[in-house]
C-alpha positions in Angstrom: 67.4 60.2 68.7 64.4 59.1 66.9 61.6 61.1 64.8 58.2 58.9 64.0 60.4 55.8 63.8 63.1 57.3 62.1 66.7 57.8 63.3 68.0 61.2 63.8 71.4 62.4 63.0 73.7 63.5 66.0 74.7 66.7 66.1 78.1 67.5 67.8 78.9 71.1 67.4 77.8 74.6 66.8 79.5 76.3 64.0 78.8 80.1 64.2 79.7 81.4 60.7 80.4 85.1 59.9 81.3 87.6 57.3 84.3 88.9 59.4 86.2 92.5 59.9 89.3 94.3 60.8 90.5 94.1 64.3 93.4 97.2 63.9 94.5 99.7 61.1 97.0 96.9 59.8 94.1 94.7 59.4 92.2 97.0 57.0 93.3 96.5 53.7 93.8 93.0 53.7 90.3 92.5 54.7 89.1 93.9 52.0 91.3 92.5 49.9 89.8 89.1 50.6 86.6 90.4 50.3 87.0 91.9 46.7 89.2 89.1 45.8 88.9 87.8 41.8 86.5 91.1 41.4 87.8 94.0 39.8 87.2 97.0 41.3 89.3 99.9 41.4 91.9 100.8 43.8 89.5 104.3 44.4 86.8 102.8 45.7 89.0 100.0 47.9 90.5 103.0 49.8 87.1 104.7 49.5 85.8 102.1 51.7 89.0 101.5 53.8 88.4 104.9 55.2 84.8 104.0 56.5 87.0 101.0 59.1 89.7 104.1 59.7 87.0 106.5 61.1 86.7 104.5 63.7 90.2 103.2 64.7 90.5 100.6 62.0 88.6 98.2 64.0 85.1 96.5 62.8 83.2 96.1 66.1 81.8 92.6 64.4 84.0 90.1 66.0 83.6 91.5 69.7 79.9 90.9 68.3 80.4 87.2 67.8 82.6 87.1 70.4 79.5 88.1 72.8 77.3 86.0 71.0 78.9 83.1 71.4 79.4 83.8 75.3 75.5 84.4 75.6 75.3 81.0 73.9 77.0 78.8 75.9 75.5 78.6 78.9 72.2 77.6 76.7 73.4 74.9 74.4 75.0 71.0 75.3 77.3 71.5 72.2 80.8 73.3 71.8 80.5 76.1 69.9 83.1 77.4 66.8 83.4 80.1 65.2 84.4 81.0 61.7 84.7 84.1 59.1 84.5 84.4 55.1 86.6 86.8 55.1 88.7 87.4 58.2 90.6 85.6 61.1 89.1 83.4 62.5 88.8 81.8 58.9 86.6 79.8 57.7 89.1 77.0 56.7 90.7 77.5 59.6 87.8 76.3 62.0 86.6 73.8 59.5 90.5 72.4 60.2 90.8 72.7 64.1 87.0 71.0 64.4 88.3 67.9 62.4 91.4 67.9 64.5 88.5 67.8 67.3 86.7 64.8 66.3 83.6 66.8 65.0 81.7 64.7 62.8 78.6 66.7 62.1 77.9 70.2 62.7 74.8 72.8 62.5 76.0 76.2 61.3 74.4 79.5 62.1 75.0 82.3 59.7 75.2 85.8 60.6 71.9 86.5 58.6 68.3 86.4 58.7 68.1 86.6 55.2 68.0 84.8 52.0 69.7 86.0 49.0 73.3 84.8 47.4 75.7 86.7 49.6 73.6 85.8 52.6 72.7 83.0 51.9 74.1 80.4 49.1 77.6 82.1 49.3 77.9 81.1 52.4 77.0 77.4 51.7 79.9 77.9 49.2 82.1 78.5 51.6 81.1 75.7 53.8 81.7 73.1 50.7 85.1 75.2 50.0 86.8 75.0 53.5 85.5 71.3 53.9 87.5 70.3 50.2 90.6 72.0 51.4 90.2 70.2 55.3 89.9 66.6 53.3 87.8 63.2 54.8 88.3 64.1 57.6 86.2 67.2 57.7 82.9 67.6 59.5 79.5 67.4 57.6 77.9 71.1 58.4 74.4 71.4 58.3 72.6 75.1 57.8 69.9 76.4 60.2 67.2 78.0 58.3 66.3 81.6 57.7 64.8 83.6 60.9 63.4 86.5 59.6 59.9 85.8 61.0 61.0 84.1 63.9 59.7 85.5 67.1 63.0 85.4 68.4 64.1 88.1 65.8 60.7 89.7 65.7 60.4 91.1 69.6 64.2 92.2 69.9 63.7 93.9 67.2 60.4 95.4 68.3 61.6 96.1 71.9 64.2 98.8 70.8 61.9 100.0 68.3 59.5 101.1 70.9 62.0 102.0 73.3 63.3 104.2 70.0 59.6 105.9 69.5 59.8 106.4 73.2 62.3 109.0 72.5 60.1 110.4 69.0 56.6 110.0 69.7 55.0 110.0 66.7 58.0 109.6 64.6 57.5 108.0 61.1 59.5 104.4 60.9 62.3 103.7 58.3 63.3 100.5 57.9 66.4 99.9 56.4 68.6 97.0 55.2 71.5 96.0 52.5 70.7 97.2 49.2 71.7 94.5 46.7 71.9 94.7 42.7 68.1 94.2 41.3 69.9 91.1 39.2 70.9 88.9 42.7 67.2 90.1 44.6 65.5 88.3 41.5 67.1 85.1 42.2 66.2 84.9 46.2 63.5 86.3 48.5 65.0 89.0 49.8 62.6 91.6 49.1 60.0 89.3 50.3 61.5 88.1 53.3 62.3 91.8 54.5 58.9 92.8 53.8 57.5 89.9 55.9 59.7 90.9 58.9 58.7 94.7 58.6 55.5 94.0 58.8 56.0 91.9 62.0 58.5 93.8 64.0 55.9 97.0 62.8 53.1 95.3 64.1 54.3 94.2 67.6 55.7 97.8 68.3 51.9 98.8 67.4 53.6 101.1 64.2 50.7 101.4 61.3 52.7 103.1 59.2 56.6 102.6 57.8 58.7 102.2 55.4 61.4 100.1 53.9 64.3 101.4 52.3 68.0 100.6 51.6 70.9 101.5 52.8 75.4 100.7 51.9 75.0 100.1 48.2 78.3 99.8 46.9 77.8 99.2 42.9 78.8 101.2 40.1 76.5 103.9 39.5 75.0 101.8 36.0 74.0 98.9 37.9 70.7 99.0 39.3 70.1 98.9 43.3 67.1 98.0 45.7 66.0 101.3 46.1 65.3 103.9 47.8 68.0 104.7 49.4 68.1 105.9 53.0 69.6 109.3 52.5 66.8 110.2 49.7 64.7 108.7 52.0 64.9 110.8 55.4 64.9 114.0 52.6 61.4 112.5 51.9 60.3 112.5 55.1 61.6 116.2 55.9 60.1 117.1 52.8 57.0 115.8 54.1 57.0 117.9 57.2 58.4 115.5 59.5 60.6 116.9 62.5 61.7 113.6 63.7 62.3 110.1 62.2 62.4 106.3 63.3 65.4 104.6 61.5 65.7 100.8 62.3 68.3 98.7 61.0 66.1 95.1 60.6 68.8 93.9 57.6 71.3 93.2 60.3 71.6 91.3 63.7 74.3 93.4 65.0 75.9 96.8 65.2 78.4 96.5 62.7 80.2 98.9 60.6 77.9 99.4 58.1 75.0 100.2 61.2 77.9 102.7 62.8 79.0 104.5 59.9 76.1 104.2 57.4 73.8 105.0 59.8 75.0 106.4 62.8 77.8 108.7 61.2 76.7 108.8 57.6 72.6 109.4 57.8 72.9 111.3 61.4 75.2 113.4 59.6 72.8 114.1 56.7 69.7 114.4 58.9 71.7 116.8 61.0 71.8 119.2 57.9 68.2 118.9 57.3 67.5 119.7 60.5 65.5 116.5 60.8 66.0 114.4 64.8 67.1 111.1 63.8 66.4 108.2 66.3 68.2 104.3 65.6 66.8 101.9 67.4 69.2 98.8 68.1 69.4 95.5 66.6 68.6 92.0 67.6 72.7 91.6 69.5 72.7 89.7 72.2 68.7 90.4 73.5 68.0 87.1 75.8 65.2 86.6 73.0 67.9 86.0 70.3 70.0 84.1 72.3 66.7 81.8 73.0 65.8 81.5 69.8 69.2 80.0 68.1 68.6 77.4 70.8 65.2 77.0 69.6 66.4 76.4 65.6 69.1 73.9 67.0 66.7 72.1 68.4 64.0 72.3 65.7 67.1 70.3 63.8 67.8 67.9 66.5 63.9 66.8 66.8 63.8 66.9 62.6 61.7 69.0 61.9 61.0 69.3 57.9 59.7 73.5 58.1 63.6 74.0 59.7 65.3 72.6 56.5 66.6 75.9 55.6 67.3 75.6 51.7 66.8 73.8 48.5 69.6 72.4 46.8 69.4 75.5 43.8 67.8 78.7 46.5 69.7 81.8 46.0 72.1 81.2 42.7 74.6 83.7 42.0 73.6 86.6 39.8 75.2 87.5 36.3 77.5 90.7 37.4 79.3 93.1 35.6 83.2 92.0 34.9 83.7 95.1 37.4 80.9 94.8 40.2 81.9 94.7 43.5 79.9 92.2 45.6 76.7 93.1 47.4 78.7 92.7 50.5 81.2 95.1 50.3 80.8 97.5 52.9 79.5 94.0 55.3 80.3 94.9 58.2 
């Protein structure tokens, strides 16, 4: 394939790259082992956490996720499709191993997130570089697809189920929420900016003049400063401001993962229960036909060249300075 004269590389697989979770009780522990690992964080908060997976079975509902996505893809794309996790089976290295074994030469990778920041983003590139060291020569060259958080393909999911959610609160104010991360790793990305941008899209095609964007699973000690505010201070705001109902809407995330089920759905239902505040969640972006068109879209902006679907500079997102005991932004992902 050619662009203005000039050859474009062939692209012979779709890597689908995710952060991974638990898929029984046994699983649990060693899960988030790998993701705490070379942090030190105390055992406390590792079972703290554990018990979040073990209200609901010991199973994250995150692979089944990429499980679906991956079967809504296929019919839609000429390439064979991989999948592979940072910190759970299927593994990263894993993948990287079995698509050399393949033949795969040059892949285009689609990360679980919208977002840029350096767990989302640069961490992931990390582990790209990582799992291609340990595969050797032989390994496939894997290319990123760029950030989507102002794609229209992310943009009307996401405003579809947040009408369909006012449907059932007329007049309900909007909270957005998404990740917190520590103020020291939003300073080195545009995360803040980025979510702010995709607010006020998704707000704007579901006719909402009014919102606001707050955080949600922070997981740092208490002396490290968060994105705030958080979404439990948050909905006490807005029943402090007279509101019977509220809007929550999870735009941080692409799926119903853990943190969505039990942060949300459990955790903040719970809380607005005691307020005697109606909480409404509208869904995230999942499988809607919309999504599913627009990673085709962003594997074809690659494939034609296009330089707006480069999706990073060589130093975007570094890794913050973190306390010697900080556990990582992602903990409680997904």
């Amino acid at each position: 394939m050619s662009h203005n004269g000039y050859r474009m590389p062939a692209y012979d697989a779709l890597l689908v790259l995710g952060f991974g979770g638990p898929e029984n009780p046994e699983d649990v522990i060693p899960f988030l082992e790998n993701v705490l690992r070379g942090r030190n964080v105390p055992q406390q908060r590792l079972m703290a956490v554990a018990d979040h997976y073990y209200h609901f079975g010991g199973r994250s509902p995150i692979n089944d996720q990429c499980r679906a996505l991956i079967a809504a893809l296929k019919p839609h794309l000429d390439l064979p499709i991989y999948w592979g996790n940072r910190n759970w089976h299927p593994m990263l290295e894993e993948t990287m191993r079995r698509m050399a074994q393949d033949g795969i030469q040059r892949a285009l990778v689609f990360v679980t997130s919208a977002y840029s920041s350096y767990s989302a983003c640069r961490q992931y590139l990390e582990d790209i570089e990582r799992a291609r060291m340990a595969v050797g020569p032989g390994a496939p060259v894997c290319e990123k697809l760029r950030h989507f958080y102002s794609h229209p393909g992310f943009v009307e999911p996401n405003a579809a189920h947040l009408r369909a959610a006012l449907a059932s609160a007329p007049g309900a104010p909007v909270l957005f929420t998404a990740h917190s991360i520590p103020l020291e790793m939003a300073r080195t990305s545009k995360y803040v900016e980025q979510l702010d941008e995709a607010a006020r899209l998704i707000s704007a095609a579901a006719g909402v003049s009014e919102y606001r964007l707050v955080y949600q699973s922070r997981s740092g000690p208490p002396q490290q400063p968060w994105l705030e505010p958080d979404i439990l201070k948050a909905l006490e705001e807005t029943r402090a401001a007279g509101a019977e109902a509220v809007v929550v809407a999870p735009i941080g995330f692409i799926s119903d993962h853990m943190e969505v089920l039990y942060d949300l759905d459990y955790e903040a239902a719970h809380h607005c229960a005691t307020l005697g505040l109606k909480m409404v969640r509208a869904g995230t972006a999942g499988t809607h036909p919309r999504f599913i068109e627009m990673i085709v879209e962003l594997v074809g902006e690659r494939r034609a060249g296009l330089i707006s679907a480069d999706p990073c500079r060589q130093d975007c997102c570094p890794a913050p300075v973190r306390p010697a005991a900080a556990p990582p932004a992602s903990l409680r992902t997904p």
